[in-house]
C-alpha positions as semicolon CSV with decimal commas, in nm:
position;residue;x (nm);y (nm);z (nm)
1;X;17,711;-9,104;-0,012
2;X;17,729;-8,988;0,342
3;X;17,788;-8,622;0,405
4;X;17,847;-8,697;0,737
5;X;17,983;-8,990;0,930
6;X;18,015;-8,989;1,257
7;X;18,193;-9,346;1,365
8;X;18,195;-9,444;1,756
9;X;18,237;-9,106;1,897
10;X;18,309;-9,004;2,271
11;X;18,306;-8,716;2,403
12;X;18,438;-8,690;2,771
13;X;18,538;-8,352;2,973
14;X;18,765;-8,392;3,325
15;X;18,698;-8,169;3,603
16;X;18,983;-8,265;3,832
17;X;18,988;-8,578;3,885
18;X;18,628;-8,683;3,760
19;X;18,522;-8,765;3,449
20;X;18,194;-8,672;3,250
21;X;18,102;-8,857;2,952
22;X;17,876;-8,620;2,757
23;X;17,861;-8,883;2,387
24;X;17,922;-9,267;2,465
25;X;18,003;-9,447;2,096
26;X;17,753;-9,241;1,911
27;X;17,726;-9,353;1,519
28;X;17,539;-9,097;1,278
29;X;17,579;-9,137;0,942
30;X;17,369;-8,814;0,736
31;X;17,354;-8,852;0,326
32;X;17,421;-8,613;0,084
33;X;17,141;-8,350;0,091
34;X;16,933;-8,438;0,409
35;X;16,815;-8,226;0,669
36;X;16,828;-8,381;1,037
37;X;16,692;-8,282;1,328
38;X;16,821;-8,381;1,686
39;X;16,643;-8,398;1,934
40;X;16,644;-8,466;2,323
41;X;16,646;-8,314;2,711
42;X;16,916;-8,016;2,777
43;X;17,228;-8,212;2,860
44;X;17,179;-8,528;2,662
45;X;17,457;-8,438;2,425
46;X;17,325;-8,258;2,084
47;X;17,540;-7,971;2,105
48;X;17,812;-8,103;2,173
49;X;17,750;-8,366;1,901
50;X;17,695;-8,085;1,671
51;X;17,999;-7,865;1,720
52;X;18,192;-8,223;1,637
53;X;18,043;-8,205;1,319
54;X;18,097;-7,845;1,252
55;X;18,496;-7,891;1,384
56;X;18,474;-7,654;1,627
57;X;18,555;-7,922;1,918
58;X;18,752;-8,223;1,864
59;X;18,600;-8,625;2,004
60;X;18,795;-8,774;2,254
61;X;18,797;-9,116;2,046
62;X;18,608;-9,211;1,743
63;X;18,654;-9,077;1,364
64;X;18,400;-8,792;1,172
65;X;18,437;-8,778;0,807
66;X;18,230;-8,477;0,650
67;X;18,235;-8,464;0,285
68;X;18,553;-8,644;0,150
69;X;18,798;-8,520;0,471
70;X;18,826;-8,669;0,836
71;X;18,779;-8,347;1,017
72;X;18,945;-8,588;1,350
73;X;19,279;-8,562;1,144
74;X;19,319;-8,212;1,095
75;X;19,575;-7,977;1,304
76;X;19,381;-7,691;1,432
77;X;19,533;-7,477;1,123
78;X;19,394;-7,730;0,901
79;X;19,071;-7,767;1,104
80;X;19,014;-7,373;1,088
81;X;19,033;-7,357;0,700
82;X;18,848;-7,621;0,645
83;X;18,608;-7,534;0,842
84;X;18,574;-7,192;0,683
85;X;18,498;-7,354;0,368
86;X;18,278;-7,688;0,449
87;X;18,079;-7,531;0,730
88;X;17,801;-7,229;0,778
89;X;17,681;-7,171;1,117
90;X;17,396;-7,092;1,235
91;X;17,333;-6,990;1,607
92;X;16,991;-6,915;1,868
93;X;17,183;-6,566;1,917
94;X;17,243;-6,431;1,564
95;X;17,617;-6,332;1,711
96;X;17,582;-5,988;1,417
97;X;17,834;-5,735;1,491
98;X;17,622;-5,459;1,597
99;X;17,891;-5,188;1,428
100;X;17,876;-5,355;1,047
101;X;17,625;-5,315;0,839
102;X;17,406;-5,671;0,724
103;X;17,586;-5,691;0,419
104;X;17,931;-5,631;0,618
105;X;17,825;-5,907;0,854
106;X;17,770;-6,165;0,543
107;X;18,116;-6,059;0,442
108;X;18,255;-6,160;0,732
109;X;18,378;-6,535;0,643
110;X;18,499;-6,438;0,311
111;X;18,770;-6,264;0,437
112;X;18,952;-6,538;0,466
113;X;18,950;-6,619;0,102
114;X;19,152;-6,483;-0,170
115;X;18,829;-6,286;-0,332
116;X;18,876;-5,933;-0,411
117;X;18,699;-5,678;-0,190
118;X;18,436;-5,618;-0,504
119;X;18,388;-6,029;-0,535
120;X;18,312;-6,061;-0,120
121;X;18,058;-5,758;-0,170
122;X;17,883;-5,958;-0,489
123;X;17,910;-6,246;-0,306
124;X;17,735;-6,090;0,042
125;X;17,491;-5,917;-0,147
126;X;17,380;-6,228;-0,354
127;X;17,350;-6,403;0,015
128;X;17,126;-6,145;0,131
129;X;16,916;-6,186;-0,192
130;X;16,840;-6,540;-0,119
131;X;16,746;-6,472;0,213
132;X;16,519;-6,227;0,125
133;X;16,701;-5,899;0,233
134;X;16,881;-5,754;-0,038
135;X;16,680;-5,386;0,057
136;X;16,823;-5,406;0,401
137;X;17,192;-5,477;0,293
138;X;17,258;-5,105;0,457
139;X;17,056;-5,176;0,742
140;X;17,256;-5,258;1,103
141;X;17,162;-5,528;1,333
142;X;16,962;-5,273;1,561
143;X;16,772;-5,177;1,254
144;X;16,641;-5,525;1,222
145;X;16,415;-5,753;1,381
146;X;16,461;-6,044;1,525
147;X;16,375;-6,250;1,236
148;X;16,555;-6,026;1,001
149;X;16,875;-6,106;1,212
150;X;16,872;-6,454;1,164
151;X;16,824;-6,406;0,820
152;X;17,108;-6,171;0,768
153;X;17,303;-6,429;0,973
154;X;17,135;-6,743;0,735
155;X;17,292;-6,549;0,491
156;X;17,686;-6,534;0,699
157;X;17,629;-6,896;0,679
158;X;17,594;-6,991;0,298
159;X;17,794;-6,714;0,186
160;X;18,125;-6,930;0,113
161;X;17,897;-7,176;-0,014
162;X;17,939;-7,429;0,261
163;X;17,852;-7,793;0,218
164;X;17,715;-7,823;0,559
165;X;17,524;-7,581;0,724
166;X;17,498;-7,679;1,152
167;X;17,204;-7,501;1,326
168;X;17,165;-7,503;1,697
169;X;16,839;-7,409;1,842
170;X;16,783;-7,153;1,499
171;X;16,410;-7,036;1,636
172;X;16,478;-7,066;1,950
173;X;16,465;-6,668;2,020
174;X;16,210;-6,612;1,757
175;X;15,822;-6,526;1,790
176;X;15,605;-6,777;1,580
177;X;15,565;-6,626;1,261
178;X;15,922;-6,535;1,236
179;X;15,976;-6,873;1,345
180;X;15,794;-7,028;1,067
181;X;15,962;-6,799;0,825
182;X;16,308;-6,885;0,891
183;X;16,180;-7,267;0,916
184;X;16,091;-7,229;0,545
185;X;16,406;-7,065;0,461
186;X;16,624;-7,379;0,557
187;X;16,345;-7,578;0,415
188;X;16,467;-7,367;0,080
189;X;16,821;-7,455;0,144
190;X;16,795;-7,787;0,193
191;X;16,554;-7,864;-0,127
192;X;16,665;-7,589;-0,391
193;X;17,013;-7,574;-0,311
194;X;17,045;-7,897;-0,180
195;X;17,242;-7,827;0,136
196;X;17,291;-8,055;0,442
197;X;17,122;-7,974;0,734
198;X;17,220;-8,066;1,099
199;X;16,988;-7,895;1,355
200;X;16,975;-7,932;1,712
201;X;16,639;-7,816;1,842
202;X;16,385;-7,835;2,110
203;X;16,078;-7,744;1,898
204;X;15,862;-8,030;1,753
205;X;15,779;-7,791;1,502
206;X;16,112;-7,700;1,394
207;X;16,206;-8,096;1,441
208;X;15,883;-8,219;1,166
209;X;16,076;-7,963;0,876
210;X;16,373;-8,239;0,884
211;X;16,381;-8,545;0,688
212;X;16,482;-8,765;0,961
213;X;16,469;-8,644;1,328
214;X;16,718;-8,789;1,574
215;X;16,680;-8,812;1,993
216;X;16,956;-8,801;2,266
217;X;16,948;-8,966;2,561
218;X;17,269;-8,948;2,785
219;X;17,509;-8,917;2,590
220;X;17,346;-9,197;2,296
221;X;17,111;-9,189;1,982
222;X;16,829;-9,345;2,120
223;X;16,555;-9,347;1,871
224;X;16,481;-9,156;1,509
225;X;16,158;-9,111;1,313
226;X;16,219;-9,117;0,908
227;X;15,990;-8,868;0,708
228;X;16,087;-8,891;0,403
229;X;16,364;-9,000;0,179
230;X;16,623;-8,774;0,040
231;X;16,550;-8,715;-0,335
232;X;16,856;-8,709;-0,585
């Protein structure tokens, strides 16, 4: 079953009178439990392509079903509560608010849900665990490294429990090593908790963790390379 199914997208922007076609009938169909990489030159579309997927911009034509719900459907009410629940983002920038604590950050999202104040902390805290940082739940984002604050944000991203987790450019402000470390974490994600992975990146490193990696090329899918197969 397809996690995500993207169906003939376009994607075109007007600035005055001109048009600028940024995705031209793109199909991407991702199953249940695989991790995806896409890849291509700055401008060839994989943002844009990936904040479709995550809802937070709408296709000009075309239909994207994630899960069992056609996110091109939805109202923007609709769209932002679904997307609170289906979707954990993960950005280059961390975007931590520097005045909250880590474990205040990976609260964050689940104020939207009915959980008590007690539940959201259990809930952050258990986040943090999994990420590695449950001793730096106290800790603010000046406190941490670099690597550290894309962990604490890893963890603002699986918090609710998401069934899609969208990462654009994830180590692309990291050194190597911490690099590598939060490479292994989605690798963790993805095959222990079996979350799907869309990342957009322009590291062939980063790119060879996915299953199947995915290139751009003005505005299309031009080629992929298959690793391996998603395992049940």
């Amino acid at each position: 079953m397809a996690s995500v199914d993207v169906r003939q997208v376009r994607k075109v922007y007007k600035r005055d009178a001109e048009e600028i076609v940024v995705l031209n009938g793109i199909d991407l169909q991702v199953p249940d439990g695989e991790f995806v990489a896409l890849m291509g030159p700055s401008g060839s579309g994989k943002t844009t392509l990936l904040n479709l997927v995550a809802g937070i911009d709408r296709a000009t034509s075309g239909s994207i079903t994630v899960g069992q719900t056609n996110v091109t459907s939805l109202s923007e009410g609709e769209l932002a509560r679904w997307r609170s629940r289906n979707v954990g983002f993960i950005f280059q920038f961390y975007n931590l608010i520097p005045v909250l604590s880590a474990v205040e950050n990976v609260e964050l999202p689940l104020l939207l849900t009915s959980l008590s104040r007690s539940q959201r902390r259990e809930r952050a805290l258990t986040a943090l665990k999994v990420v590695g940082l449950a001793d730096r739940a106290k800790h603010y984002p000046r406190q941490l490294s670099g690597g550290q604050e894309q962990r604490v944000a890893i963890a603002r991203a699986i918090v609710t429990d998401p069934s899609v987790i969208v990462a654009d450019e994830p180590t692309g402000d990291l050194d190597a090593k911490s690099a590598e470390d939060i490479l292994n974490l989605l690798d963790l994600l993805n095959r222990e908790f079996k979350k799907t992975i869309v990342m957009v990146t322009h590291d062939p490193r980063a790119a060879g963790r996915a299953h199947v990696e995915r290139h751009l090329e003005k505005g299309q899918l031009a080629s992929s390379i298959v690793r391996r197969e998603v395992t049940a």
